[in-house]
N, C-alpha and C positions, 0 to 999 in steps of 0.2 A: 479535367476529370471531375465529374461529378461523385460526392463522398456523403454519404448519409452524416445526418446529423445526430450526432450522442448528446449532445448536449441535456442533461438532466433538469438542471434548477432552470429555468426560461432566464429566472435574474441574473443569471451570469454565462451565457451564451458561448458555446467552442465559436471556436473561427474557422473559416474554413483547413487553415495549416493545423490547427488543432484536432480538428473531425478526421484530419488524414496521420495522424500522430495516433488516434487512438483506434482507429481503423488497423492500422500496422500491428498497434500492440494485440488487439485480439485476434492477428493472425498468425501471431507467430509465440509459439510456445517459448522460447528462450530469448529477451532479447534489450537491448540498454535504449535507453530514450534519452540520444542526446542533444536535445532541440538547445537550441541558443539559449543564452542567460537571458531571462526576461519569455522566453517560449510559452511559459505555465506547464514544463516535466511533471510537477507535483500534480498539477492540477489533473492533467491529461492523463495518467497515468495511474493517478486515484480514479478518476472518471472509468478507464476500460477494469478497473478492477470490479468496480458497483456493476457494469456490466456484466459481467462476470457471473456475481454474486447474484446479480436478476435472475440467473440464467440455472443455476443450480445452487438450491437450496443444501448441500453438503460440500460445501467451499466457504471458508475462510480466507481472512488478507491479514499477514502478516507485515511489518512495516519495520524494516530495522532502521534506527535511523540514528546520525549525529543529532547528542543536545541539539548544536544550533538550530538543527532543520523543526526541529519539536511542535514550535511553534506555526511555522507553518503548513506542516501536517495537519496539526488542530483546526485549524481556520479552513484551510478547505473540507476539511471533512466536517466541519461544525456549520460551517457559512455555506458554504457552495453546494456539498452535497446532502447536509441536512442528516447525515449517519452516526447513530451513536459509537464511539469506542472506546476502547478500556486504551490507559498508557501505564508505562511499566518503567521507570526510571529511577533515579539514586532516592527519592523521596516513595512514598506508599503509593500500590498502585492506584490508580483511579478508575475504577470498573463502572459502568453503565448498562444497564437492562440490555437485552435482545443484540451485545453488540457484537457483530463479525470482521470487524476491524481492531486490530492487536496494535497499538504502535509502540516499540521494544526501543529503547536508545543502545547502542552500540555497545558500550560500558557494561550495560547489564543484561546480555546477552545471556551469559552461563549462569546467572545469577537467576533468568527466567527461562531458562530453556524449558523446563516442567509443562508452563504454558500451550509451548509448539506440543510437544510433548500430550498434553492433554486432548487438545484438537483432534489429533489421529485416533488418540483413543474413544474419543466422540465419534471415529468412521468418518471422521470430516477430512476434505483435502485442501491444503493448503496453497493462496495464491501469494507466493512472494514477494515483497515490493524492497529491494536494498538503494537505500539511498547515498553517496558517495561508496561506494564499496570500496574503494582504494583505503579508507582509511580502518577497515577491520585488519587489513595485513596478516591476516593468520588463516590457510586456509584449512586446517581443519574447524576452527571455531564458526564457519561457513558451511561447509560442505559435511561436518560432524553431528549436523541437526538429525541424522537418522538414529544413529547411535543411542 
């Protein structure tokens, strides 16, 4: 099966199992990306999001995410895809010019709900990216972001 190529940065190229990772994700409205350890989720996954964001200019990428993943969240979206974004964690946010990528750690979720919050009131819609979701355990602190 032939799978178009997403690949953004040329410097760091999808593979073929990744072209078909992120093909998936933008066909499907709801859905978990569970490629193998080592797969690049992060990667592919931030990748159909910038897609996304190519594609309509009133969308947003929200990123909840465990500290541990923090890092490299940053790195692909700083190295690979070359996007600015604000992060929102136990320490002061870090905000960056023009950026449409939010990434929220888990922890301070309710502490930045405001943010999500803001986005809508911009008329903007939001593409969600949760990363371990198992470890929010709460679902209305998930499912309460309309509220």
């Amino acid at each position: 099966m032939s799978t178009r190529d997403f690949t953004i940065n040329k410097q760091f190229p999808l593979t073929q199992q990744q072209n078909e990772v992120v093909e998936f994700l933008l066909k499907s409205p709801y859905c978990i990306n569970a490629t193998q350890t080592g797969g690049g989720k992060t990667y592919t996954t931030l990748t159909a999001a910038q897609h996304i964001l190519n594609v309509r200019n009133d969308y947003e990428c929200v990123c909840l995410v465990p500290p541990c993943a923090l890092k490299a969240f940053k790195r692909e979206l700083q190295q690979k895809l070359c996007q600015p974004f604000n992060t929102y964690t136990s320490s002061k946010p870090a905000l960056m010019n023009n950026a449409r990528f939010h990434i929220i750690t888990h922890s301070m979720l309710n502490k930045y709900i405001d943010v999500i919050k803001g986005i809508y009131k911009r008329g903007h819609s939001i593409v969600c990216l949760v990363d371990e979701y198992q470890i929010l355990q709460s679902y209305y602190l998930f499912f309460g972001l309309e509220t």
